[in-house]
C-alpha positions, 0 to 999 in steps of 0.5 A: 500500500505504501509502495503505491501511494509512493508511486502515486505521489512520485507520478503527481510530483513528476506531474506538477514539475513537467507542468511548471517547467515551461514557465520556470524556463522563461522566466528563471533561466537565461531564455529571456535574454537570449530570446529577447537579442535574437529577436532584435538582431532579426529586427535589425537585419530587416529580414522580417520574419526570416529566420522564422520565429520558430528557429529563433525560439528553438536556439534560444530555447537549445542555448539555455539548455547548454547555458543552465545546464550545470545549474539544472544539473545541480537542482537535479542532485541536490533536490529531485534525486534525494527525492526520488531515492528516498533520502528527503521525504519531505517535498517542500524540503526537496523543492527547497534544495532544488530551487537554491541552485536556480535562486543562485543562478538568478542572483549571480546574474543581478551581481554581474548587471548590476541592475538591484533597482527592480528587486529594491522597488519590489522589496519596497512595494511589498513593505520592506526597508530598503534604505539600508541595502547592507542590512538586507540579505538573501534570505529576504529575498523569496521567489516571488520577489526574486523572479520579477526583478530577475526578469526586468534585470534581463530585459533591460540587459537584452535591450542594451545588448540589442542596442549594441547590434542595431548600431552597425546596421543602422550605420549601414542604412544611413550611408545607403540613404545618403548614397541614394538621395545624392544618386536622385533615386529617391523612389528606391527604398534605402531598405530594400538596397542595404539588405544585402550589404547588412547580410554581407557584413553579418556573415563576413563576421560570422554573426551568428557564431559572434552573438551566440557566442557573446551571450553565452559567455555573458552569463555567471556562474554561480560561485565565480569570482565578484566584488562586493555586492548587497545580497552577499 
């Protein structure tokens, strides 16, 4: 009888998470950014919907795999694992254990941005005292805080990020435009005619390999090497 309520309980358990993953992938993990920049690197190619947004979903989607995997690795052997051998019966010490990596994960990249404003006015707005940000640690921080202020943190990133690409190429529609009216082509769309200067410069480069790369490299590992930051 044990055995099956056990079992049951796993399925329900197994159940919950699989129902949750997707939301957890877009909101806790890198996804957001990496969606985000190769959205408006479309955007600023000027390719419209080429790639079509289901190639762009899936290597952002494959790219937060590569990224989160030592922290999915960790949330797996420190929580879920326990639990499914039997060691931690308790399910919201399990979910604790497992969340602690990812929470990790999502603090260390507000440390490495810098962007503390969000999670400040979220603690503010929700009756904590923020006016002295040494006091505070992160423990005071619960998920519902944390995830809202790791999202903005990363949009705000993923905007700077794709402000950086849009430069170039922006670069390369003003000298066209300037070209075209100095020629009298006005009916020409500028447009239309630096496209293929804008894929010859984005594949001389390698492109994709250069900002895949780039945001890869841009995210920290738990653990690594900081200066001093509030949540400590």
């Amino acid at each position: 009888m044990d055995g099956g309520l056990s079992g049951a309980l796993n399925i329900l358990l197994l159940l919950t998470v699989l129902s949750l993953a997707p939301g957890l992938l877009i909101m806790c993990t890198c996804f957001v950014r990496m969606v985000v920049v190769l959205s408006l690197l479309r955007q600023a190619l000027g390719t419209q919907s080429l790639p079509p947004t289901q190639v762009i979903t899936g290597l952002a989607l494959f790219l937060t795999f590569v990224v989160m995997a030592p922290t999915f690795g960790r949330m797996y052997d420190e929580g879920v694992r326990p639990y499914l051998d039997g060691t931690q019966t308790d399910q919201l010490v399990a979910w604790n254990d497992a969340k602690e990596p990812l929470r990790e994960f999502m603090f260390a990249q507000l440390e490495a941005t810098g962007n503390w404003s969000s999670l400040y006015a979220i603690l503010e707005y929700r009756g904590v005292d923020v006016s002295d940000p040494s006091r505070l640690s992160r423990a005071d921080v619960d998920m519902l805080t944390l995830v809202p202020a790791y999202m903005l943190s990363e949009l705000r990133t993923a905007f700077l990020i794709g402000f950086r690409i849009y430069l170039p190429f922006l670069v390369i529609d003003m000298v066209i435009s300037s070209l075209l009216i100095s020629m009298g082509m006005l009916m020409l769309p500028p447009v239309l005619v630096s496209m293929p200067f804008k894929l010859l410069l984005f594949v001389l480069v390698d492109g994709w390999q250069l900002v895949t790369t780039s945001l890869m490299t841009g995210f920290v590992q738990p653990g690594a090497p900081a200066g001093a930051t509030p949540f400590g």
